[in-house]
Steps between C-alpha positions, in 0.01 A plus 500: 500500500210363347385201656112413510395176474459188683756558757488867565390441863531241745135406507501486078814279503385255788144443301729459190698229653229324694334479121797422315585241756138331498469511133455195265807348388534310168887489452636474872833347496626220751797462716741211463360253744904421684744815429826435541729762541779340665767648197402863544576800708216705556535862623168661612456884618198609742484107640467511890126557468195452266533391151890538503519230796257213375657536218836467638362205737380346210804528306717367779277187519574454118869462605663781404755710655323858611642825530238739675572878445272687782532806704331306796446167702876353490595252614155375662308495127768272331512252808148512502521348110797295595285318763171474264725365191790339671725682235785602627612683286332846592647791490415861586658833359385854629419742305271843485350559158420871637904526490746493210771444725324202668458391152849560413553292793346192438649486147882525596406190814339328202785515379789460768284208543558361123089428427400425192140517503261260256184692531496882656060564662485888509182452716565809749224730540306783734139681506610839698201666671698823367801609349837520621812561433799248471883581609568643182163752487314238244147422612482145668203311269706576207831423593389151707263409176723607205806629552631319727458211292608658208860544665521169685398265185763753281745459816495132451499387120783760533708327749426191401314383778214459234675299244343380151540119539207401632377780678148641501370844637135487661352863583199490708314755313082621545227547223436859614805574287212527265370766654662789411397671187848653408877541673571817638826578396550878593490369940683219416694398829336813641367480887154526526275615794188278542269295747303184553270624159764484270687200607385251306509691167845522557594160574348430158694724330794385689425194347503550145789691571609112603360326233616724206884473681429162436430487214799740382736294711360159266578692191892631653588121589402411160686734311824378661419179485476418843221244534344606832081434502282759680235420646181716604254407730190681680399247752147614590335671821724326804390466855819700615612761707606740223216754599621475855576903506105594452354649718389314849114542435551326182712216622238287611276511160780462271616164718098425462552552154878339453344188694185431306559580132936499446649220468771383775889623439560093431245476170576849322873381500397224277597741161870553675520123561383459136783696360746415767462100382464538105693356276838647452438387135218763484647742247213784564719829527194664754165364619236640722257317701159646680414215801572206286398651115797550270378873365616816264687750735328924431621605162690819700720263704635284212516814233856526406514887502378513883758220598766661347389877670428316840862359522646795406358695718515272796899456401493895525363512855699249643795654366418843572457372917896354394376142517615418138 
């Protein structure tokens, strides 16, 4: 896999977003000064920590119902909002994105539970210090950061928990998906063996893997006339704990780092918040931002040919682990 460039290596990709970040902005956009969300239902993924959480805080505040879809810190992370917001109306579903099953899981209590949900956040995301392998012999980056979101957003426009009045899909994407100078089609799905060195090269090409799904999913709805916006967002270098698995000499730089130049979990959900509160008259089939800069996605993840070969092959793994 071919992957030099600005985000081959930790060290290239935190320099990247510490410029990126820092850099001159002519056509910033601007958040709604009072969002009111008090007619939606909002179902987030990856929300009891980091980004995922202030922006679920912040969408509670707004008013609306929230649906939080973690693998960890239930029930204490949705009081904790409750208490913040007083919103009520806070409610927490497990689920593993390492797991089809788990997956499987939350989809049919979706269900049993008759939500509809208004806007679906795919925002669930890991940096592994290495590779491992998931229940079903996947490797974990690439199931957590694409595939599992491939087969939950399919799971619910398919059971109609996702339904086209209305409704709005917001996938918390990263510019590294530019990264990557090609797809590499013959591993597809394949696990991989590899360390701390080759991490972040791989969570960028996770990532376009993302973004062109995204893209291939926008041109699907259309086709069958199901009106169902996606929206695509990198939200910038975040003071999180998403590099929490590197290695203990390095923890204390990177939180040096994280502290000093990233911006805090609260402002880099401004782009979700953006998209979550936009007019449901917006018409735009997809959109992208970068921070708060409405931007061109890479020419490989919205070419039609590489959507089309990406969701067939995806389809063909899933169904070959009898997930289907």
């Amino acid at each position: 896999m071919n992957t030099k460039g600005n985000y081959d290596s930790p060290l290239k990709a935190t320099l990247k977003g510490i410029t990126d970040l820092y850099r001159k902005k002519s056509n910033s956009l601007d958040l709604p000064k009072d969002i009111d969300l008090k007619a939606k239902t909002v179902l987030i993924t990856g929300s009891s920590a980091g980004l995922g959480f202030a922006a679920a805080l912040r969408i509670a505040k707004a008013g609306a119902k929230l649906i939080m879809a973690v693998r960890s810190g239930i029930p204490e992370k949705g009081e904790e909002i409750k208490k913040i917001t007083g919103n009520a109306n806070v409610s927490m579903y497990p689920v593993d994105l390492l797991d089809f099953e788990s997956i499987k899981g939350l989809v049919k209590k979706l269900k049993e539970d008759e939500i509809v949900v208004d806007i679906l956040i795919s925002n669930a995301a890991m940096v592994p210090l290495k590779s491992r392998k998931t229940p079903q012999g996947l490797e974990e980056m690439f199931m957590v950061n694409y595939l599992a979101p491939f087969y939950l957003i399919n799971q619910l426009i398919e059971h109609q928990i996702v339904k086209q009045e209305h409704s709005k899909i917001v996938i918390v994407s990263s510019e590294s998906h530019r990264n990557p100078k090609e797809f590499d089609w013959e591993n597809f799905g394949r696990y991989h063996d590899y360390g701390i060195g080759e991490t972040v090269a791989r969570y960028g090409y996770f990532k376009l893997l993302l973004t062109t799904f995204a893209n291939e999913l926008s041109r699907r709805l259309a086709s069958q006339k199901r009106q169902i916006p996606i929206r695509v967002l990198c939200p910038g270098p975040v003071n999180s704990n998403i590099a929490r698995e590197a290695p203990g000499w390095m923890q204390p730089l990177l939180k040096g780092v994280f502290s000093l130049f990233f911006r805090s979990p609260e402002k880099a959900s401004d782009p979700i918040l953006y998209f979550v509160s936009e007019s449901d008259h917006e018409n735009t089939p997809i959109d992208y931002l970068f921070l708060m800069q409405k931007k061109p996605m890479d020419d490989k993840a919205t070419d039609e040919t590489n959507g089309k070969k990406l969701w067939e092959f995806s389809e063909k793994l899933i169904q070959s682990l009898d997930y289907s």
